[in-house]
C-alpha positions in Angstrom: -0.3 37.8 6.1 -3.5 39.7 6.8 -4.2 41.3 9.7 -6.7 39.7 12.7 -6.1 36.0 10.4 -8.0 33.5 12.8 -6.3 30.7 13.8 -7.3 30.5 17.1 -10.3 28.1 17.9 -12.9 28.8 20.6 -11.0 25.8 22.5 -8.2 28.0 22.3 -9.3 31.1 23.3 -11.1 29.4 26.3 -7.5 27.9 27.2 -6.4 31.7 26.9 -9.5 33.0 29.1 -8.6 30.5 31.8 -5.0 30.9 32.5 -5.8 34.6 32.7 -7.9 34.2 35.3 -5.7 31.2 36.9 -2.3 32.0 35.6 -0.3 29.0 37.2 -3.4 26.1 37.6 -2.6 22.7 36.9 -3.9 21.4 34.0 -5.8 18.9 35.8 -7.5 21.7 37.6 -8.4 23.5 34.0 -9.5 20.2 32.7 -12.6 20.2 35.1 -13.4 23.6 33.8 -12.7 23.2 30.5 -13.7 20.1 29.9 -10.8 18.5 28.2 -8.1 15.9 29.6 -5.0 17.5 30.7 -3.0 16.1 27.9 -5.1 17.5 25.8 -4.9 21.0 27.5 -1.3 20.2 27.6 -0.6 19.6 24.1 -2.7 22.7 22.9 -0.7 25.4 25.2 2.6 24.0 23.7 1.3 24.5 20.3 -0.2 27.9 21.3 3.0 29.4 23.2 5.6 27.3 21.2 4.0 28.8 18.4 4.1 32.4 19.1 0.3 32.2 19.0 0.3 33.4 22.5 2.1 33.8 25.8 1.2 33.8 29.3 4.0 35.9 31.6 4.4 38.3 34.8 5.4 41.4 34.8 6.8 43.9 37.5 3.8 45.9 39.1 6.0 47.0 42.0 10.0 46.1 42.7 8.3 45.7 47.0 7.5 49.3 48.6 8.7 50.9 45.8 6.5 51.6 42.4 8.5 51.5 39.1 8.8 54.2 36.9 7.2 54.3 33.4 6.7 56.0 30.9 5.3 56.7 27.0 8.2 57.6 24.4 7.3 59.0 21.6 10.4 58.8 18.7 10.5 60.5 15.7 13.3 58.8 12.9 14.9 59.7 9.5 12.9 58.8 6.5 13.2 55.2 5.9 14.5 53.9 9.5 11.5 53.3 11.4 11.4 49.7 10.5 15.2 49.5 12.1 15.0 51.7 14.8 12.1 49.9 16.3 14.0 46.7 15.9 16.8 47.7 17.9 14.3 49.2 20.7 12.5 46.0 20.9 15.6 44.3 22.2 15.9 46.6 25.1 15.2 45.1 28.3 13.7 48.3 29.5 11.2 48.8 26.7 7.9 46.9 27.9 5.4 47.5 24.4 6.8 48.9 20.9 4.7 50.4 17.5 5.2 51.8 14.3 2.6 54.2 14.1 0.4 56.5 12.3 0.3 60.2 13.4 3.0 62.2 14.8 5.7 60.2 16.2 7.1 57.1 14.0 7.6 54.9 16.9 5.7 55.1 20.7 7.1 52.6 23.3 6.2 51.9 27.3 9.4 52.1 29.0 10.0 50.6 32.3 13.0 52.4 34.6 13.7 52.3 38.2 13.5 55.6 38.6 13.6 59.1 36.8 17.9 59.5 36.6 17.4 55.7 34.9 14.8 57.3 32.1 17.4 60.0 31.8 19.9 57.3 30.9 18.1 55.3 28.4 17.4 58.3 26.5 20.2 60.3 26.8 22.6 57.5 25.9 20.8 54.8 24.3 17.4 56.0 22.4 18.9 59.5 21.0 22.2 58.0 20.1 20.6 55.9 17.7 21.8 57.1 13.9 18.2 57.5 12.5 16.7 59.2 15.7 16.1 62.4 14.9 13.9 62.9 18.3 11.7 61.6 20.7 9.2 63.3 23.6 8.5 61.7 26.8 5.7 61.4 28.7 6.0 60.3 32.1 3.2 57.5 33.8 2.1 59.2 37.1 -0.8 56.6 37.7 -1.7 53.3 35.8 -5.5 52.3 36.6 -6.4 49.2 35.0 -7.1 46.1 37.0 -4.2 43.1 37.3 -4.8 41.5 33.8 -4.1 44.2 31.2 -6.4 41.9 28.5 -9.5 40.0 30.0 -11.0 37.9 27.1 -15.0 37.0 27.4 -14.4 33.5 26.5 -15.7 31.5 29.5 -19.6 31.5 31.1 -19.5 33.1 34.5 -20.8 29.6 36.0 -16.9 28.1 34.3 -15.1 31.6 35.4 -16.3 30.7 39.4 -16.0 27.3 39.2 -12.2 27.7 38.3 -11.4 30.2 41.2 -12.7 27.8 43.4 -10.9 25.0 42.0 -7.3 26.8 42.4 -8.5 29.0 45.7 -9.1 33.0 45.5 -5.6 33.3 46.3 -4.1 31.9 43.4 -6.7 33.8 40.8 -5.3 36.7 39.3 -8.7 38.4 39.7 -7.8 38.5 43.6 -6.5 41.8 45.0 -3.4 42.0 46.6 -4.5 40.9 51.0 -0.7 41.3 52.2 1.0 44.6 52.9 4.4 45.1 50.1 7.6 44.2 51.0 11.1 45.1 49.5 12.0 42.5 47.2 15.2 40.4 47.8 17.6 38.7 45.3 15.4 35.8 45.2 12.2 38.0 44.1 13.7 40.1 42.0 15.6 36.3 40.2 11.8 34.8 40.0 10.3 38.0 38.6 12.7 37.9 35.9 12.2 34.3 35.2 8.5 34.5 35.2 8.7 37.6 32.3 9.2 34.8 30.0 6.9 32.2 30.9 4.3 32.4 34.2 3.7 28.8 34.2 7.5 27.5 35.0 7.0 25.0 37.2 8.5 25.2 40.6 10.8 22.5 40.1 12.1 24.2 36.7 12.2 27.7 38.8 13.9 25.9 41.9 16.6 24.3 39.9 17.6 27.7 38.2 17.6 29.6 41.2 19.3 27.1 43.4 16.4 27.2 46.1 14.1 24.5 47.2 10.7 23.9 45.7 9.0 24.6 48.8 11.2 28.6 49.0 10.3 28.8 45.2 6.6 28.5 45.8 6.3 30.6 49.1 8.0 33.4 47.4 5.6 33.4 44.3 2.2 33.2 46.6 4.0 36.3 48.3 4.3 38.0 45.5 0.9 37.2 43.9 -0.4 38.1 47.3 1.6 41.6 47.3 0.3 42.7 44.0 3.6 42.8 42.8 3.0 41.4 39.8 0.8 41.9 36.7 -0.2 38.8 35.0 -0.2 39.1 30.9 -1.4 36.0 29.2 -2.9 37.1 26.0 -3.1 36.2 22.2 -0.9 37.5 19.6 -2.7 40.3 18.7 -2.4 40.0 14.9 -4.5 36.4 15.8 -6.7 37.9 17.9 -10.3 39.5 17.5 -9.1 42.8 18.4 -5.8 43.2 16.1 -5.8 46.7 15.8 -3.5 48.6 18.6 -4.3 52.8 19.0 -3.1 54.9 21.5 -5.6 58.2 22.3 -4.5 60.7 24.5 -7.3 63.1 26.5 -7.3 66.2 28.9 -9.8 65.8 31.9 -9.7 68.1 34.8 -7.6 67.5 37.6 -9.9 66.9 40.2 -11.6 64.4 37.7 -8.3 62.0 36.9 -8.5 59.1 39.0 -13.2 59.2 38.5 -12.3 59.0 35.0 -9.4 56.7 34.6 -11.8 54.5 36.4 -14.8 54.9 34.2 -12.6 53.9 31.2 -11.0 51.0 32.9 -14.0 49.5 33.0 -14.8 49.7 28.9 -13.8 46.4 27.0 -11.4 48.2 24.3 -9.1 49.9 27.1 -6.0 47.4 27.8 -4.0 50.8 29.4 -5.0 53.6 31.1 -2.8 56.1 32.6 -2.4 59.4 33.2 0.5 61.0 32.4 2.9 64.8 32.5 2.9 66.8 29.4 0.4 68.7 27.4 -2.4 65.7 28.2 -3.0 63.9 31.4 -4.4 60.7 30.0 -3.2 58.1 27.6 -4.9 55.4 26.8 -3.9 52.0 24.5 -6.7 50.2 23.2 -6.9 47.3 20.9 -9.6 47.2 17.9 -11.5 44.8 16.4 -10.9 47.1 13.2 -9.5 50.7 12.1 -13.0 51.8 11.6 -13.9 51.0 15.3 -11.8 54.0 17.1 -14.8 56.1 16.7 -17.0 54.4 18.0 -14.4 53.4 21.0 -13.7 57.6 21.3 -17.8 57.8 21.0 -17.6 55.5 24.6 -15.1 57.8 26.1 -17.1 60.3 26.4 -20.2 58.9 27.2 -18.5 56.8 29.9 -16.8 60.1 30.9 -18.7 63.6 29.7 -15.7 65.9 31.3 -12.9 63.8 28.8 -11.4 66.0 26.0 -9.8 63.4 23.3 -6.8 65.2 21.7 -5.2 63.1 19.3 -5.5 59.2 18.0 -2.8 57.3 16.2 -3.1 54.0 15.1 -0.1 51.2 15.2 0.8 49.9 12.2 3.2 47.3 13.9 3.8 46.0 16.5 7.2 45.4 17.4 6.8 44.7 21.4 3.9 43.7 23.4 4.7 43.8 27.3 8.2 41.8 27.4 7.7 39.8 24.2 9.3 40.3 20.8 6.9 40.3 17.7 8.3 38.8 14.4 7.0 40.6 11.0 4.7 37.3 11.0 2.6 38.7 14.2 3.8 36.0 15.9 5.8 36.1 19.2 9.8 35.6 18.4 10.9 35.7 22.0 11.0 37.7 25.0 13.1 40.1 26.6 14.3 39.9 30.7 13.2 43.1 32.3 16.1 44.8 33.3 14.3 45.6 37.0 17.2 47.8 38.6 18.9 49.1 35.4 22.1 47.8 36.8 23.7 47.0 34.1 21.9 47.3 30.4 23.1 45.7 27.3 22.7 48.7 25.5 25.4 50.4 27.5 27.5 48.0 27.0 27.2 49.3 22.9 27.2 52.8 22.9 
């Protein structure tokens, strides 16, 4: 299968556009905006998510006061084993995006921990016990600065992109920042989050049936959350389906003083999905997604002009991806299934096999 194949209509990609901007409106409510029945809207996600074409879930920003630990993993395997290395990552609960790459490391994966004795774990007893690990470099996330949605397509007219958040209220627009102070998560967040990792537009009733509350508990909890910024919404294409299917992580040096100005500045560029920066020999790291290989000049080129003081230190390109937030890719691009993030480390699968 080539890479960037298109089978994803401008109907789609609209579809796409507007459940990233209101992850959990009714279809009737995207059917004024779109201008399609709701059956018809209906009928198109199914074949879109069922699919694997694309995915719309939640993930963790924040487990209530506290701010979750990430952090990039660089693994370098024995000649022959990325293929099944990454595999067997992919299926960790804890990894939260997953490449083969070009460059120096075989394999670079997000990991999400509860803290820095839970990194320790995973890669003391999980990611180096693996047979065909031969080592890996860590690079821990001291600040993530992109905005809510990590993947804003340009599909919709501004005119459609105001009339929806006033169809489903500012509140419920995943464009809104967070008006309510955090709050430690109880058992019933922390049950919804992982629920929602799979699939952001369960419906109540589904949500309330699985977690044995009410409707009316199910849906004041998630307008909490939305409201606390405690979740990041991730409704994108399959990249391989997508215009940009090209995934490269860059990594940069800017002074201290100048972190958080540029993090900023390169937020705000259309290739940049991730921008954090991050302990080790550079401060930044930055994931992109390309419309080609031969666009990573020209996205470095924007670097620098959006940020003059940026030093770019190394590219590396992915030459598969394995994990994209919580879903699983297939070797078809497509999205196999997802993995429940393990929010607490309380008890990981992997343990359970080493």
């Amino acid at each position: 299968m080539r890479t960037g194949e298109s089978v994803l209509g401008e109907a789609d990609l609209a579809l796409i556009h507007a459940l990233q901007i209101a992850p959990r409106a009714s279809w009737t409510q995207l059917s004024g905006v779109l201008g399609a029945s709701p059956d018809t809207l209906a009928r198109r996600w199914e074949h879109l998510a069922g699919g694997g074409y694309a995915w719309a879930a939640f993930l963790p920003r924040r487990l209530g006061v506290e701010t979750p630990l990430y952090a990039w993993v660089e693994v370098d395997c024995a000649a022959g084993y990325s293929e099944e290395t990454a595999v067997a990552l992919a299926g960790d609960a804890c990894t939260l995006g997953l490449h083969q790459m070009t460059g120096d490391s075989d394999l670079v994966m997000l990991v999400l921990c509860a803290d820095l004795g839970a990194l320790d774990d995973y890669l003391t007893r999980r990611v180096q016990r693996l047979p065909a690990v031969l080592r890996s470099r860590t690079h821990v996330v001291t600040g993530m600065h992109n905005a809510r949605n990590l993947w804003r397509l340009g599909q919709l007219t501004p005119r459609q992109v105001q009339n929806l958040v006033a169809a489903v209220g500012p509140g419920a627009s995943a464009t809104a920042c967070p008006s309510r102070r955090p709050r430690r998560l109880g058992e019933l967040d922390e049950a919804l989050l992982l629920e929602l990792a799979g699939d952001a537009r369960r419906s109540a009733a589904e949500l309330s049936r699985t977690c044995g509350v009410s409707e009316s508990t199910v849906r004041r909890r998630l307008d909490a959350l939305l409201g606390a910024g405690t979740l990041i919404h991730h409704c994108v294409p399959a990249p391989r389906f997508s215009e940009r299917p090209v995934w490269a992580l860059i990594k940069a040096d800017v002074p201290a003083l100048e972190v958080t100005a540029t993090a900023t500045a390169l937020s705000r560029l259309r290739h940049t999905r991730l921008v954090t920066s991050v302990s080790g020999r550079h401060n930044l790291a930055v994931g992109a997604w390309l419309r080609s290989v031969g666009e990573l000049r020209e996205v470095t080129t924007g670097m620098e002009r959006a940020a003059p003081s940026i030093r770019i230190t190394a590219t590396a390109l992915s030459l598969r991806a394995h994990k994209v937030g919580a879903q699983v890719i297939g070797p078809d691009g497509r999205r196999s299934h997802h993995t429940r993030p393990d929010i607490r480390n309380a008890d990981p699968a992997w343990r359970r096999l080493t």
